[in-house]
C-alpha positions in Angstrom: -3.3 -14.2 16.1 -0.5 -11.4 16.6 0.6 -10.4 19.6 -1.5 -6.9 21.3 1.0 -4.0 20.2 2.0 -1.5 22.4 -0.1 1.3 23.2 -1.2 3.7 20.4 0.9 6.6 21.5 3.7 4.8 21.0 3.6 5.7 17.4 7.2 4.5 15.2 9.3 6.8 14.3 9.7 6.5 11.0 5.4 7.6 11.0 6.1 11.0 11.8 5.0 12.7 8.9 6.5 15.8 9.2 6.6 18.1 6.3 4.3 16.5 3.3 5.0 16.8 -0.6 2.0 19.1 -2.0 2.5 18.3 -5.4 2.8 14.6 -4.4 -0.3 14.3 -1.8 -2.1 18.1 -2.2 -5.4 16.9 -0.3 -2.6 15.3 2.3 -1.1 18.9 2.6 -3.9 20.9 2.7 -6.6 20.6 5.0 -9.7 21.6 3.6 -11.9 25.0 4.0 -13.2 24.9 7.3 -16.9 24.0 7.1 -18.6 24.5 10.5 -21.7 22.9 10.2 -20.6 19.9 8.1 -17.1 20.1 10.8 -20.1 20.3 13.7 -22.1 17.3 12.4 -18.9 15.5 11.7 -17.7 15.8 15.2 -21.2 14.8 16.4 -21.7 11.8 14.7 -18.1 10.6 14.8 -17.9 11.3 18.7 -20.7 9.1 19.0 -20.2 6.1 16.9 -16.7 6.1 18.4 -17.8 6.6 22.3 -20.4 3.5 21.7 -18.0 1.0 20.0 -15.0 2.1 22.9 -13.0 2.8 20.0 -11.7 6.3 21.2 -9.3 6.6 23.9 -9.8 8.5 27.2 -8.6 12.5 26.5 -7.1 11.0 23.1 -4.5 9.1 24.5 -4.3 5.4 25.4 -3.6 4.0 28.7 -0.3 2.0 28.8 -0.9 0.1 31.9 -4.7 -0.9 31.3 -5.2 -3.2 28.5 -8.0 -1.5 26.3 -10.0 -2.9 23.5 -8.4 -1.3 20.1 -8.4 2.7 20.1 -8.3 5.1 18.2 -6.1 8.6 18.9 -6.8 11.6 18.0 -3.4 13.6 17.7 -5.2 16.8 15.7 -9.2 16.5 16.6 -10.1 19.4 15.0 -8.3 18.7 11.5 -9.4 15.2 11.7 -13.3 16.2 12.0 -13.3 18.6 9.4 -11.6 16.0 6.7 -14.5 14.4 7.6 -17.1 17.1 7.7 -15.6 17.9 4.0 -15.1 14.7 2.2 -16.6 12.0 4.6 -14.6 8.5 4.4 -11.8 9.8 1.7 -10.7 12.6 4.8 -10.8 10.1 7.3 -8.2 8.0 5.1 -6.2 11.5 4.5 -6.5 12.5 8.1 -4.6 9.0 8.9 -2.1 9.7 5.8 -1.2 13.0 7.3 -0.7 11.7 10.4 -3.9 13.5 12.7 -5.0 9.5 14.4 -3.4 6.4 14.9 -4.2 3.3 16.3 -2.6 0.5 18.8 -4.5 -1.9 16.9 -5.5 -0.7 13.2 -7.1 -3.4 12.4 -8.8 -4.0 15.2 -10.5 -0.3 15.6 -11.0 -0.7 11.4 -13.1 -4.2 11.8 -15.0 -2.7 14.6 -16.3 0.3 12.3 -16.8 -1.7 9.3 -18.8 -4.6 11.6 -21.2 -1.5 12.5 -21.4 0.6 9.7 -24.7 0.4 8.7 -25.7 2.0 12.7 -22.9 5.1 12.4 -25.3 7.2 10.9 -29.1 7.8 12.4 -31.5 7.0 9.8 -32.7 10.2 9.1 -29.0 11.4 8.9 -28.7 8.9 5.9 -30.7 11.3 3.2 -27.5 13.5 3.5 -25.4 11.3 2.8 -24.8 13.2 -0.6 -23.2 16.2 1.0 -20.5 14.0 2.1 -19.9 12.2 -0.8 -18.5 12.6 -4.8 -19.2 10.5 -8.0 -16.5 9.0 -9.4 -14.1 11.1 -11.9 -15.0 10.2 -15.4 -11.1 9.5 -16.1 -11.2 6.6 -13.5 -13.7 4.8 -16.2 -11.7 1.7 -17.7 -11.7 2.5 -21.0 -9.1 0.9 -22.7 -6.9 3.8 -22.7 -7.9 4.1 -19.1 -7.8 0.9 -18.1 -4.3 0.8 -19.1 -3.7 3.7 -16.9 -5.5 2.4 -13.9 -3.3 -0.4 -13.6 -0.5 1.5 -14.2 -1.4 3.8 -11.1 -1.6 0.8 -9.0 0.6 -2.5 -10.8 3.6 -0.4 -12.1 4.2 1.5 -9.0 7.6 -0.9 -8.4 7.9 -4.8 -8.3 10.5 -4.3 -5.8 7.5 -2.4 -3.5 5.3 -5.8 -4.4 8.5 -7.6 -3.1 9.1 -6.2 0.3 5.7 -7.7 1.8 4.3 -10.3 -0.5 6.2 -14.0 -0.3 8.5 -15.1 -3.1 5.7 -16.6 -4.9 4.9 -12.7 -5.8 1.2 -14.1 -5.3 -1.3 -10.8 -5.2 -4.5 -12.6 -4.1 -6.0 -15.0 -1.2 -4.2 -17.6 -0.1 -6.0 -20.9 1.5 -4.6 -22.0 4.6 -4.9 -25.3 6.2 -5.2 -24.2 10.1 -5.3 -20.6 11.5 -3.2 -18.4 12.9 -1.7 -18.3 9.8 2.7 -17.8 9.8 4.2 -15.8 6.7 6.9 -18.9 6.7 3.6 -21.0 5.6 2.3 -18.3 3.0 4.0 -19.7 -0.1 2.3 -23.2 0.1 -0.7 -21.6 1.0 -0.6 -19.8 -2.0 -0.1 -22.7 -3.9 -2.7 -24.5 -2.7 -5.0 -21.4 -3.8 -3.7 -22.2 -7.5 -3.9 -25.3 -7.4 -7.5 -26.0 -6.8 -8.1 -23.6 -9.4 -6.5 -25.4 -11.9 -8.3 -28.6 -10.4 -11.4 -26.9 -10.7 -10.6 -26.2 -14.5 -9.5 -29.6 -14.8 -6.0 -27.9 -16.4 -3.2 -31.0 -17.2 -0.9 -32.0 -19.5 -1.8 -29.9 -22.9 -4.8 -27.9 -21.9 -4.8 -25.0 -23.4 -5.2 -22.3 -20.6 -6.1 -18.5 -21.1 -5.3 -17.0 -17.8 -7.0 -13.0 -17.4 -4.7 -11.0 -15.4 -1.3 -12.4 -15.3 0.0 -11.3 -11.8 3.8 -11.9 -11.7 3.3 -15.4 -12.8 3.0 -17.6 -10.6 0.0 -19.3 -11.5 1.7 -19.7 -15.4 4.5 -21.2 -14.1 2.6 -24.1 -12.1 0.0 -24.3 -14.8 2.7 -24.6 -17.2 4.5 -27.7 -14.7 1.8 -29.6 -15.4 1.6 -30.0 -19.0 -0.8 -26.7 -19.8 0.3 -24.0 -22.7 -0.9 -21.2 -21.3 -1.8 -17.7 -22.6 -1.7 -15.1 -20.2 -2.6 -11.5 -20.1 -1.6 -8.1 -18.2 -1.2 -4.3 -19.1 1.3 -3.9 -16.5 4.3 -3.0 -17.8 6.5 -4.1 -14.6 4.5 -7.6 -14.1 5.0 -8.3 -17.6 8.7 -7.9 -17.6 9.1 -9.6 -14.2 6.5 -12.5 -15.6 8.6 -13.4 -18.9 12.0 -13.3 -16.6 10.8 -15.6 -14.3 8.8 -17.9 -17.1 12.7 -18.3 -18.7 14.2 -18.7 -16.0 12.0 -21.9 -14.8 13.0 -23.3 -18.5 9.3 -22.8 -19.5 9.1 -20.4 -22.3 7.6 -22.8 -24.9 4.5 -23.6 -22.7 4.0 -19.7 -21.4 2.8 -16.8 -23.7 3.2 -14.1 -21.5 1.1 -11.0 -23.7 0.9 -7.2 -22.7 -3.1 -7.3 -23.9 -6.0 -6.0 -22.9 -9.0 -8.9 -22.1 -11.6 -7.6 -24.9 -8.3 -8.1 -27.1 -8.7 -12.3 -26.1 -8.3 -14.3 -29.3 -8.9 -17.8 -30.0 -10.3 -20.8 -27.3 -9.3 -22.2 -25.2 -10.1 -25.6 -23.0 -9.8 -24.0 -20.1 -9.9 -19.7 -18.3 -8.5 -18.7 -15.0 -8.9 -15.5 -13.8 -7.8 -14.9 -10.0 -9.1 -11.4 -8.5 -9.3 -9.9 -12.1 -12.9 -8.8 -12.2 -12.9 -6.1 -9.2 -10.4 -3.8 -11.8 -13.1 -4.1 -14.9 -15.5 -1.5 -13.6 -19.6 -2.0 -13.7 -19.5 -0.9 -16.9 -17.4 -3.7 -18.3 -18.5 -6.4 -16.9 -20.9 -7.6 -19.4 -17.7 -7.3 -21.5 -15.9 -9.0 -19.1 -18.0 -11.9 -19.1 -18.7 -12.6 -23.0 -14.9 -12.5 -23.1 -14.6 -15.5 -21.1 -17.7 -17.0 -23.0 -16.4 -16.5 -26.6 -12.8 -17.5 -25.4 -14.1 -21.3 -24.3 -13.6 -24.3 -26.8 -16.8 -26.5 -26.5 -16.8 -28.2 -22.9 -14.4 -25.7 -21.3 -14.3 -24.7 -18.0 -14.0 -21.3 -16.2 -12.4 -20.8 -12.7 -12.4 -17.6 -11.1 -11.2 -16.1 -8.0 -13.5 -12.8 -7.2 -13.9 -10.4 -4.1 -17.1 -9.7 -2.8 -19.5 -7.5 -1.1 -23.3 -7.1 -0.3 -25.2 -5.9 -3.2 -27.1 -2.8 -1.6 -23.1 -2.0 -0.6 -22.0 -2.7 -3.7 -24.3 -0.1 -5.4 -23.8 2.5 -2.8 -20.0 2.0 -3.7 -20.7 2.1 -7.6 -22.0 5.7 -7.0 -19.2 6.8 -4.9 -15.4 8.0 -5.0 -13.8 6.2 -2.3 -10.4 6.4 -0.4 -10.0 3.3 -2.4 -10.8 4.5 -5.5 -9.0 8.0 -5.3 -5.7 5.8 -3.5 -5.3 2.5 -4.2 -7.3 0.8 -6.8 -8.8 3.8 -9.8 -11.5 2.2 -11.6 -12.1 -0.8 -9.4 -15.1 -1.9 -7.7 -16.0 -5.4 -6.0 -19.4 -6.7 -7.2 -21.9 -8.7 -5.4 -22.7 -12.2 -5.6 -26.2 -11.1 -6.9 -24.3 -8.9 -9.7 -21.4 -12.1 -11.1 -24.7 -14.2 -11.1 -26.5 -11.9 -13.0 -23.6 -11.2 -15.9 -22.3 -14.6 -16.0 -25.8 -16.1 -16.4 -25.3 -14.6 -20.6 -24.2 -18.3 -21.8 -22.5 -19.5 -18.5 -23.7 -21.7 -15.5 -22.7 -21.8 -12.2 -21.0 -25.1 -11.0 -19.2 -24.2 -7.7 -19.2 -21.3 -5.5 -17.2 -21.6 -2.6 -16.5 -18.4 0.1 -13.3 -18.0 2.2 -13.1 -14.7 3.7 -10.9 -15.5 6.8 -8.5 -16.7 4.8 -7.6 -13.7 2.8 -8.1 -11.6 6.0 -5.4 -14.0 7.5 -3.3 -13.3 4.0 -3.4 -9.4 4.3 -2.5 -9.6 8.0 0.8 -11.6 7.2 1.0 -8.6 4.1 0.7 -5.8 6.5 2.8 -7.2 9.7 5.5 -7.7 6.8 5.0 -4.6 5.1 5.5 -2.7 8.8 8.6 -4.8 9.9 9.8 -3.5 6.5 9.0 -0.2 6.3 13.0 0.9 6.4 13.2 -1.3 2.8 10.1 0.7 1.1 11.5 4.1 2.6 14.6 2.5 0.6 12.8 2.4 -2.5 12.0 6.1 -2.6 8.6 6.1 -1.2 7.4 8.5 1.6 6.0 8.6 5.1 2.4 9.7 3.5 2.6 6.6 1.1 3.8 4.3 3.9 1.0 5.3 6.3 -1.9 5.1 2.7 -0.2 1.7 2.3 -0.5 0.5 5.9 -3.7 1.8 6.2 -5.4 0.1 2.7 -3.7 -3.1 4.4 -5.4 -3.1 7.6 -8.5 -1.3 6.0 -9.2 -4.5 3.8 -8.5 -6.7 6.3 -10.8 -5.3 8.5 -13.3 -6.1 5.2 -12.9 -9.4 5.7 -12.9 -9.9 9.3 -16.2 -7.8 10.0 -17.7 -10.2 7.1 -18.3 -7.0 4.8 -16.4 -8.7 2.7 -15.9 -12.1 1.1 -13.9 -13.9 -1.4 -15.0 -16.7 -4.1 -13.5 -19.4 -6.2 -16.2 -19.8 -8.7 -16.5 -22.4 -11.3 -18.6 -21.7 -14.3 -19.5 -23.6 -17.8 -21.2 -23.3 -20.9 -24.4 -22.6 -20.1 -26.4 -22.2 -23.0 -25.8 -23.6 -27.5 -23.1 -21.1 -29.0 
């Protein structure tokens, strides 16, 4: 694991938010109405949920001489409750953008709170739990039109940005690791070995014909494409596309690699053989009975189906479905992580399980490497034009997914399915 950083009030310089870009970040700038009984309940409930994990250091600073479990410090307690008391878990995400908390151990305090989440609240507190939370804006729905956007939002924002923490594979997903702690110098062949049991698992050789669902920046083309496959793949990012073709031409492996700016309910023709690696969380509810017959109708008799898919708890997973996250309004419009209970229900329309195999520690092991490299270049992103606020949102989805997966709120699959019932 990483070394214990330094104490918490020993925040970098380059964190200092200073004065924030309303037109940029406008919930980041302005603090909400003040809301004293929703402020009041707020500072209730938060005080106590972080007094009983030991998550919130003594007067709001941390000790620098006693080591401490991970804590959280509040720099402006009384903007930081009422982000909260207005718009729940999206302030507590704008409160750390703006630079009101911060952590000696992000992760750490993050993990802790998602490991307890379900005891925060008091039971009888949970019935309000729609004062403190909104549905999800109708333009997040992935329509094709705003599908299209949604990746843009998220995909286009710079393949340089991709660049500065991911390793040269430009791999986006879990990696699989063959011993923890995991080293970033490792992360490459680890993603590797990722791809290739996928491709084992879809049996893809020497002239499969591969439809791959979400292109990435490649990489899995390219090593699909070494081994004899002639592989379609699809994106509607703009920037991966590009980056994609550049990189399929320069490994000399342009006749095997159809790299196509398409939308998946735009799939034509079968194909031996689908991968799709951490695709399905961007389709939306709504889609993915969609989603599914697309990789049904786009099999050749006998074909195989590999997937690579996030998950959560299905009670979670519907509480999510109904709400507009810091994720959602941040990160990842449109997206949503099913549950186990929801990819069995959709793929079960003419496809049958074969393989389901869980490795959640590895992908928390895989944003840890993103995040510490992420930090350590923080003077590179700044670079590319991209502010304190972003830096801190970026940081914190890091660290706030990691914690997902180290809390065991959150799991990731690589799924094999086949034809499961007579076309």
């Amino acid at each position: 694991m990483p070394a214990q950083p330094g104490p918490a009030a020993a925040v970098h310089a380059d964190d200092a938010v200073g004065v924030v870009d309303a037109d940029r970040w406008p919930d980041v700038a302005r603090p909400p109405k003040a809301m004293p009984g929703r402020t009041a309940l707020a500072r209730y409930l938060m005080r106590k949920a972080l007094k009983d994990l030991s998550l919130l250091a003594p007067g709001g600073v941390a000790d620098p001489v006693v080591p401490s479990p991970p804590r959280l410090v509040l720099h402006d307690p009384d903007a930081f409750y009422r982000r909260i008391g207005s718009a729940g878990l999206i302030g507590f995400g704008e409160s750390y953008m703006a630079g009101e908390w911060d952590s000696d151990d992000l992760p750490g305090v993050l993990t802790r709170l998602a490991a307890h989440v379900d005891d925060l609240v008091p039971a009888p507190l949970r019935r309000l739990r729609s004062l403190w939370v909104a549905s999800r804006p109708a333009a997040d729905l992935n329509t094709p039109d705003g599908a299209r956007q949604n990746v843009h939002r998220h995909y286009d924002l710079s393949n340089e940005l991709f660049a500065t923490f991911l390793d040269p594979s430009l791999t986006y997903s879990s990696a699989l690791f063959p011993a923890f702690p995991a080293r970033f110098a490792s992360l490459t062949d680890a993603q590797h070995r990722k791809i290739d049991r996928l491709l084992d698992l879809a049996r893809v050789g020497a002239d499969t014909r591969l439809l791959e669902i979400g292109t990435g920046w490649g990489e899995l083309a390219l090593r699909a494409a070494a081994r004899g496959a002639r592989v379609t793949t699809l994106t509607l990012s703009h920037e991966q596309a590009n980056l994609a073709r550049a990189r399929v031409r320069a490994a000399g492996l342009a006749d095997r690699v159809d790299v196509r700016l398409c939308d998946y309910r735009d799939a034509e023709g079968r194909y031996d053989a689908v991968v799709s690696v951490e695709m399905i969380e961007a389709v939306g509810a709504e889609y993915w009975p969609s989603y599914f017959r697309t990789l049904r109708g786009a099999l050749a008799p006998g074909g195989r189906v590999a997937l690579q898919a996030i998950t959560m708890g299905h009670r979670q997973m519907l509480h999510t479905a109904a709400t507009h996250t810091w994720i959602s309004k941040y990160v990842f419009p449109g997206g949503l992580i099913p549950s186990r209970e929801a990819l069995d229900e959709h793929s079960a329309a003419g496809l049958r399980t074969v393989a389901d195999n869980g490795y959640g520690p590895h992908y928390a092991e895989t944003l840890r490497l993103w995040r510490e490299r992420f930090t350590a270049r923080r003077d590179d992103v700044a670079a590319l034009g991209f502010d304190t606020v972003f830096r801190r949102m970026w940081e914190l989805y890091l660290a706030y997914s990691e914690a997902g997966f180290r809390s065991g709120y959150l799991d990731v699959r690589q799924i094999l399915l086949t034809e499961g019932t007579p076309r």
